[in-house]
N, C-alpha and C positions, 0 to 999 in steps of 0.2 A: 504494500500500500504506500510505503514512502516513497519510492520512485513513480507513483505512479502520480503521487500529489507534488514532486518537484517537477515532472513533467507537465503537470496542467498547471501549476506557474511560471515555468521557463519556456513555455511555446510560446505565448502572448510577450512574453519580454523579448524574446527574441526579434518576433513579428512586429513590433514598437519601435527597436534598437535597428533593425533592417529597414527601415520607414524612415526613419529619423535619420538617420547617416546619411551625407551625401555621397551617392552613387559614383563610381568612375565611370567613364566612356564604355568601359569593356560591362562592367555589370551588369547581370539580366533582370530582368521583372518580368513574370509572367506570368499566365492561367493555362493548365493543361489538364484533359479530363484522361483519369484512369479509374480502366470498371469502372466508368457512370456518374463518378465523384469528382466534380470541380476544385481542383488545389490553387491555393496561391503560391507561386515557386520567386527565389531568389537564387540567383546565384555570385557569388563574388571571382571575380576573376583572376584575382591576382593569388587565391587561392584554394582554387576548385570546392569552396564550402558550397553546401544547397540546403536552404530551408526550403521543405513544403507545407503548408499545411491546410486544413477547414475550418472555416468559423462555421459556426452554429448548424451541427447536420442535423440537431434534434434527436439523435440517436442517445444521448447519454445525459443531458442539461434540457430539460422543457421548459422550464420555468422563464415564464416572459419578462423579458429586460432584462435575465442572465445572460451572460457571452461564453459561449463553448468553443477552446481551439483545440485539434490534436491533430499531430503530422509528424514529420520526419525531419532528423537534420542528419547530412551525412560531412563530415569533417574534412573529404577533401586526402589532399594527396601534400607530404611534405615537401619543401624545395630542394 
């Protein structure tokens, strides 16, 4: 359960902290559906990091005016 509640804090900060930064030229933003499910993707280029993730599938948070995110962050390759 603990990772599972650093996880449904640290996707949202992440998703905040990716928003907020100013992007370089090479950085992506984007929207890609996989199986049916709409992601928001970041990528940084300088070193292969990817967030993806969903706000609010409804699948786990219903409650209205709560905000639900869960996705993946893949760390990328060292230099």
């Amino acid at each position: 359960m603990r990772i599972s509640s650093l996880t449904a804090l640290g996707l949202p900060c992440l998703a905040a902290l990716a928003a907020a930064l100013p992007a370089s030229s090479n950085d992506k933003r984007y929207t890609e559906i996989n199986e049916g499910t709409n992601y928001t993707v970041f990528e940084h280029a300088e070193t292969s990091a990817k967030l993806s993730f969903v706000t609010n599938s409804g699948i786990c948070e219903t409650t209205p005016g709560v905000n639900q995110y869960s996705g993946y962050l893949s760390v990328g390759e060292s230099p």
